[in-house]
C-alpha positions in Angstrom: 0.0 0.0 0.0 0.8 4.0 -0.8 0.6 6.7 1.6 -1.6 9.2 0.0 -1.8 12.2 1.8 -4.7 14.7 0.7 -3.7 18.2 -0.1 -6.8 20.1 0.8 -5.2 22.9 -1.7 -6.5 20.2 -4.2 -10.4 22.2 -4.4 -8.2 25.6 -5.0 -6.0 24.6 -8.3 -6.7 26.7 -11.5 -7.5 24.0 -13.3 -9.6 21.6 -10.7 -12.1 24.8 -10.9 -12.5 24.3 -14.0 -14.0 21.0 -14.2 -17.1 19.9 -13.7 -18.4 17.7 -10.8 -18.1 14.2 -12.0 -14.3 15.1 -13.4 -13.3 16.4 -10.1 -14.8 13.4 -8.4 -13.2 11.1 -11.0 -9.9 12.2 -11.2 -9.6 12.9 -6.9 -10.7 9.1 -7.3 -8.0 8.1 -9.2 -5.1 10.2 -7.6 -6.2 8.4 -4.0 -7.5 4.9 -5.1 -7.1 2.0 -3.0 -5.5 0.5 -6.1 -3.0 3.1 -6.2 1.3 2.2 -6.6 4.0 4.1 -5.7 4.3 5.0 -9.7 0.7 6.2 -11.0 0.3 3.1 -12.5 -2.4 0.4 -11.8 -5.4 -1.3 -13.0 -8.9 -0.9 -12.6 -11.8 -1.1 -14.7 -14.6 2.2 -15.2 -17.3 0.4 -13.9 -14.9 0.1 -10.6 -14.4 3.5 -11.0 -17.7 5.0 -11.7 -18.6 2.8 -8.7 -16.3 4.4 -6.5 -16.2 7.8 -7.9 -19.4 8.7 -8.7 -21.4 5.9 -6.9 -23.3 4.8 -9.7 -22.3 1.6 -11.4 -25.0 1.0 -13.8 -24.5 2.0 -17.5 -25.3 5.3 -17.2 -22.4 6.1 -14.5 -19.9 4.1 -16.7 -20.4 6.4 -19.7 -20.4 9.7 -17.2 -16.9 8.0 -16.0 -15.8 7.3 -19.6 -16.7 11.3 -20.2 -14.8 12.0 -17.2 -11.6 10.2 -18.2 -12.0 11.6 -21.6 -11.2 14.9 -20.6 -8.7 14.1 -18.0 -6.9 12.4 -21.2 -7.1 15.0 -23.5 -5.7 17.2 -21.2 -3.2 15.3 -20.3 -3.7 14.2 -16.8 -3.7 10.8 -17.3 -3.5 7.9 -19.7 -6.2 5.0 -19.6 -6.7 2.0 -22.0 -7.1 -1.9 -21.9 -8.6 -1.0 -17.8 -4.7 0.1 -16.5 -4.6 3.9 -15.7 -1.2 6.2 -14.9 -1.4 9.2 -14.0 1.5 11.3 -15.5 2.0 13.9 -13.0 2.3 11.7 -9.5 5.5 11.8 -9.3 6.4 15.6 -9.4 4.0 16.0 -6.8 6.0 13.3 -4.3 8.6 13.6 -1.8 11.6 11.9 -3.0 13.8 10.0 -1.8 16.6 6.7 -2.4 14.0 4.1 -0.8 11.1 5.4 -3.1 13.8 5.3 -6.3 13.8 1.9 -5.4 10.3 1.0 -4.8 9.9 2.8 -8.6 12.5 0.6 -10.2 11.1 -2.6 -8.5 8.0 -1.7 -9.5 8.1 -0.7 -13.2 10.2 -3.9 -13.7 7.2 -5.5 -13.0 4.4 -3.9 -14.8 6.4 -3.2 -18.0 5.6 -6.4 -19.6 1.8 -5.6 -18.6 1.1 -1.9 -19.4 0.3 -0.8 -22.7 2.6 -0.3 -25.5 1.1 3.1 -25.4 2.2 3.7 -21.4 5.8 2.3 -22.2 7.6 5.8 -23.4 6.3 7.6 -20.4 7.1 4.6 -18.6 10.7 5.4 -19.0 10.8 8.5 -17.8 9.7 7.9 -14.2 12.8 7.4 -12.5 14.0 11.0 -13.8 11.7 12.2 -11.5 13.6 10.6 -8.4 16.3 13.2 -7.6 16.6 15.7 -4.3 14.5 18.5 -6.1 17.5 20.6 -5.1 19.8 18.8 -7.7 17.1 18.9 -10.7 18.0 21.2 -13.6 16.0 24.0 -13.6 14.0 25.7 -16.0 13.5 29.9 -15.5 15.5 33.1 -16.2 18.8 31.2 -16.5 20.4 28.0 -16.6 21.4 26.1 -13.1 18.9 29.1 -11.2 16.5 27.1 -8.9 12.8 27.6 -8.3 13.8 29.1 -4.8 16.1 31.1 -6.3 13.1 32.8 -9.0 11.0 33.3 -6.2 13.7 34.8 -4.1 14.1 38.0 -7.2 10.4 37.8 -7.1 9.5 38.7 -3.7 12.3 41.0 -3.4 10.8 42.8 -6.4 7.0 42.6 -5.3 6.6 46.0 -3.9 3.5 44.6 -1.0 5.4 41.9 0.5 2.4 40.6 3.1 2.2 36.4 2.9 5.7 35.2 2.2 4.6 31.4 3.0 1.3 31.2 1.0 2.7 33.2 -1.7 5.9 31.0 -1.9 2.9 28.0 -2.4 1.5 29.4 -4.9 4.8 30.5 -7.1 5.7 26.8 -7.2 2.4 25.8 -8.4 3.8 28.3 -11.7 5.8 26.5 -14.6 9.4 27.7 -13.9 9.0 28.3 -17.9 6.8 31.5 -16.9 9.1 33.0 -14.7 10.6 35.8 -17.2 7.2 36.8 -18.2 6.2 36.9 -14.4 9.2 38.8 -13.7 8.7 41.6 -17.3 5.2 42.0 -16.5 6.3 43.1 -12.5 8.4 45.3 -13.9 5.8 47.2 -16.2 3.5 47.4 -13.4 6.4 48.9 -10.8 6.4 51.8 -13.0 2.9 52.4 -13.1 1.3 55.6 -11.3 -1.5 52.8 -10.0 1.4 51.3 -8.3 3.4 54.0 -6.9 1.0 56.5 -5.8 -0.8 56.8 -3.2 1.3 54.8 -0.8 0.8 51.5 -3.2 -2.8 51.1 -1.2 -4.1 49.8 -5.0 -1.4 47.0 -5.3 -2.9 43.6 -5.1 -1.7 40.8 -2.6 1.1 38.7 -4.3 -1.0 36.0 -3.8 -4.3 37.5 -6.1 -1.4 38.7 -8.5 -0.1 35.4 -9.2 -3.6 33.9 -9.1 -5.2 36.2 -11.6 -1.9 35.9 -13.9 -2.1 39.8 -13.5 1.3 39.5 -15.4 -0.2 39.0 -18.7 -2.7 42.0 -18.5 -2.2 45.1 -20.0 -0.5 48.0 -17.9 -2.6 50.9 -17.8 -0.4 54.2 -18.8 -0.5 57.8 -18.9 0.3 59.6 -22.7 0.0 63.5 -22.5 -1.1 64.4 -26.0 -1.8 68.7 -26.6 -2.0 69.0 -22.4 -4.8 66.5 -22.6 -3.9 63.5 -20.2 -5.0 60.1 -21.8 -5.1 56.6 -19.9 -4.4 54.5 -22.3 -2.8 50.5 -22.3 0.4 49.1 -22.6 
């Protein structure tokens, strides 16, 4: 058996709120199923799942399930055919360690002759994942700078620096790949008058910021055109 420890944060992803009931119920299903291994991978049929997950094992729950896993597919949550299930992004969400590394290698020796051919190049990438996340190469403004490191520049940038801890939570949740547009779009909205007036009381919490992807919106700016001041975007 798998310790799976429930992070309540799991209701406040972006993309959880975006699903509809019997997704959410589905894929929480699957990411804490009695059937789960150590490596995502395991079998069970839908009509075990839409049992379990949606409570309903007749035909009509199987097809809601089928719908369900659909969409988890297609965005590329998870992989399902001939009743075996992995779910690709376990593992980056684990704490790792040399007896897990282990547990992985045992394990995926012993399912690879089982999964689908379709699971197999995924399959190999697994034990990647089992390094001290301190030693994985990073991906952000530069090569060898660490996810710690991008938030550090961040938060010393962030001009409202209330809710280190929580914000921290929420910049890992980012793709590191982001991090250069995060960091451009702070440095547009530094230089706004929104932002530096008025003793920055109309600067959001880092937290909303990040949340809203306030990065990507368009800085308001002031053009002074024949004495006329015009608000306009950047």
């Amino acid at each position: 058996m798998t310790n799976k420890p429930f992070n309540p944060e799991f209701w406040q992803d972006r993309y959880i709120r975006g699903l509809d009931r019997d997704t959410k119920d589905v894929y929480l299903f699957l990411i804490l199923s009695h059937r789960l291994k150590l490596s995502g991978i395991y079998e069970i049929t839908t009509i075990e799942i839409a049992k379990h997950a949606l409570c309903d094992s007749t035909q009509i729950g199987v097809d809601l399930a089928k719908k369900a896993m659909k969409r988890l597919i297609e965005d590329g949550k998870i992989l399902y055919e001939e009743d075996w299930v992995f779910l690709l992004n376990r593992i980056k969400h684990q704490s790792l360690n040399p007896n897990m590394e282990k547990g992985m290698n045992r394990e995926i020796n012993e399912i690879k002759g089982s999964v689908p051919s379709s699971f197999l190049k995924d399959l190999e990438t697994l034990p990647k994942g089992f390094r001290n996340p301190s030693e994985q190469p990073s991906i952000g403004i530069g090569i060898g700078i660490s996810i710690k490191e991008n938030f550090s520049k961040f938060w010393s940038e962030y001009p409202k620096k209330i809710s280190k801890k929580k914000t921290e939570q929420v910049f890992d949740k980012i793709k590191p790949e982001l991090f250069e547009s995060i960091m451009a779009g702070l440095d547009k909205w530094n230089k706004t008058e929104q932002w530096t007036k008025d003793g920055g009381q109309f600067i959001p919490y880092p937290t909303t910021w990040l949340n809203q992807e306030r990065w990507n919106d368009e800085v308001p700016v002031k053009v002074k055109t024949n004495n006329i001041i015009v608000i306009g975007k950047k």
